[in-house]
C-alpha positions as CSV (number, residue, x, y, z in Angstrom):
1,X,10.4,-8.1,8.9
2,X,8.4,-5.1,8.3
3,X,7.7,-2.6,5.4
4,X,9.7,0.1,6.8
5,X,12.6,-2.7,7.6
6,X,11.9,-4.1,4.1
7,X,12.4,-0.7,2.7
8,X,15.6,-0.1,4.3
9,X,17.0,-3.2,3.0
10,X,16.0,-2.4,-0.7
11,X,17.5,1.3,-0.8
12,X,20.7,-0.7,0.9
13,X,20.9,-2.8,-1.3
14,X,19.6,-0.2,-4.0
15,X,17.1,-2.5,-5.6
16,X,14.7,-0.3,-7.5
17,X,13.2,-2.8,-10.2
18,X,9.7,-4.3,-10.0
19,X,11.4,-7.4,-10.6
20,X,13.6,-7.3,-8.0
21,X,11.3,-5.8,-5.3
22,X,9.0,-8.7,-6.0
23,X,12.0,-11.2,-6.0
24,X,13.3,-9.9,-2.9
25,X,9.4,-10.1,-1.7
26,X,9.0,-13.6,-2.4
27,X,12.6,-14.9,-1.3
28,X,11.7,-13.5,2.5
29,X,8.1,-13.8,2.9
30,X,8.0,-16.2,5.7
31,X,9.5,-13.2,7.5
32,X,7.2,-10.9,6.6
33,X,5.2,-9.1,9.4
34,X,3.2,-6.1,9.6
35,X,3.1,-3.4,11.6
36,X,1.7,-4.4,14.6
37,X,3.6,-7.9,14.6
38,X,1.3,-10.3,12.6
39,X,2.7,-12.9,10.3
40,X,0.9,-13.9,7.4
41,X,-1.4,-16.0,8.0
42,X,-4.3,-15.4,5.6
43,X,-5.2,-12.6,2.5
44,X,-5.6,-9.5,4.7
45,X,-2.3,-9.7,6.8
46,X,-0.9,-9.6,3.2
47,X,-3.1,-7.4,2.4
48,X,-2.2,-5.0,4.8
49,X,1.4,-5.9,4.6
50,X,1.6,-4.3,1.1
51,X,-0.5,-1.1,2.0
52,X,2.0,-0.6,4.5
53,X,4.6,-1.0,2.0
54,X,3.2,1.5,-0.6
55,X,3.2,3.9,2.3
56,X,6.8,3.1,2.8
57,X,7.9,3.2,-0.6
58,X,6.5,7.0,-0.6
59,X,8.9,9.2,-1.5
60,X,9.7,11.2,2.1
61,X,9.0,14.5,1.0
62,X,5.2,13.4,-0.1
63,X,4.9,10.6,3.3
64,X,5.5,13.7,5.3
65,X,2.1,15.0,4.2
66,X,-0.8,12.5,6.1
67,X,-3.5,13.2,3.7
68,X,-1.7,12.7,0.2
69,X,-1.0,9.1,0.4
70,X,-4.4,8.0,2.6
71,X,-5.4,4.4,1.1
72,X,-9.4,3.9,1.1
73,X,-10.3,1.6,3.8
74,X,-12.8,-0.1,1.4
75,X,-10.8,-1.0,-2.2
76,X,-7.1,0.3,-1.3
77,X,-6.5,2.9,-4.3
78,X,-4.5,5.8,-2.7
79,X,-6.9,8.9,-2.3
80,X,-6.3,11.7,-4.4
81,X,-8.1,14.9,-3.4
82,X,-10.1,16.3,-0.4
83,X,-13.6,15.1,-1.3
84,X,-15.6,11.9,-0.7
85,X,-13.7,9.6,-2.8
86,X,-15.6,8.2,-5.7
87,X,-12.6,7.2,-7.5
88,X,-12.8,5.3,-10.4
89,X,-11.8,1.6,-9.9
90,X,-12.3,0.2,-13.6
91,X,-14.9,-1.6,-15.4
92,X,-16.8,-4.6,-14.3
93,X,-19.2,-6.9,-15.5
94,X,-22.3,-4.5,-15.1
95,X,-20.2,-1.3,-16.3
96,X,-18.2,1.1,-14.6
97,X,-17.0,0.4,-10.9
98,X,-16.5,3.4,-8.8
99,X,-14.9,3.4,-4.9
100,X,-18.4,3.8,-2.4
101,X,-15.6,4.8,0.3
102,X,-17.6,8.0,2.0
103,X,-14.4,9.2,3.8
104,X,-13.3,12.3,3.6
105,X,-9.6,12.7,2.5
106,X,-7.3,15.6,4.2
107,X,-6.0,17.7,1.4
């Protein structure tokens, strides 16, 4: 089951709380898939599972523009702007963590 079908099912079912996104998540995660057809199998088909499933959680009018809901290749944060990203990412151990992502995001 993909995001997008995933997505579907909750507005179907009209399950909007954290709580129950998550419960639903867990209950059907040996069905989980991404995009492309790959199952779970290790940290980054989940992780990419749930970047696709930010995307499709978007609300439609701001997933119809590309550049507004980009995801940083490097960390994940959603870009927000049209410059290198930068972003701040919190606080580590040795101070302040910034994204090094040098990709330019499409206003």
């Amino acid at each position: 089951m993909t995001a997008s079908e995933i997505t579907s099912n909750l507005r179907t079912a009209r399950l909007a709380e954290p709580i129950e996104i998550f419960l639903y998540l867990a209950n059907h995660f040996p069905e989980l898939e991404t995009s492309d057809g790959q199952k779970m199998n290790d940290l980054t088909d989940f992780a990419t599972f749930l970047r696709e499933f930010a995307e499709a959680l978007a609300p439609r009018e701001k997933a119809s523009n590309p550049g507004h809901y980009s995801t940083c290749h490097s960390c994940g944060h959603i870009h927000e702007g049209s410059e290198e990203c930068g972003k701040f990412i919190g606080n580590g151990p040795n101070g302040p963590r910034y994204c090094r992502c040098e990709a330019k995001v499409a206003a």
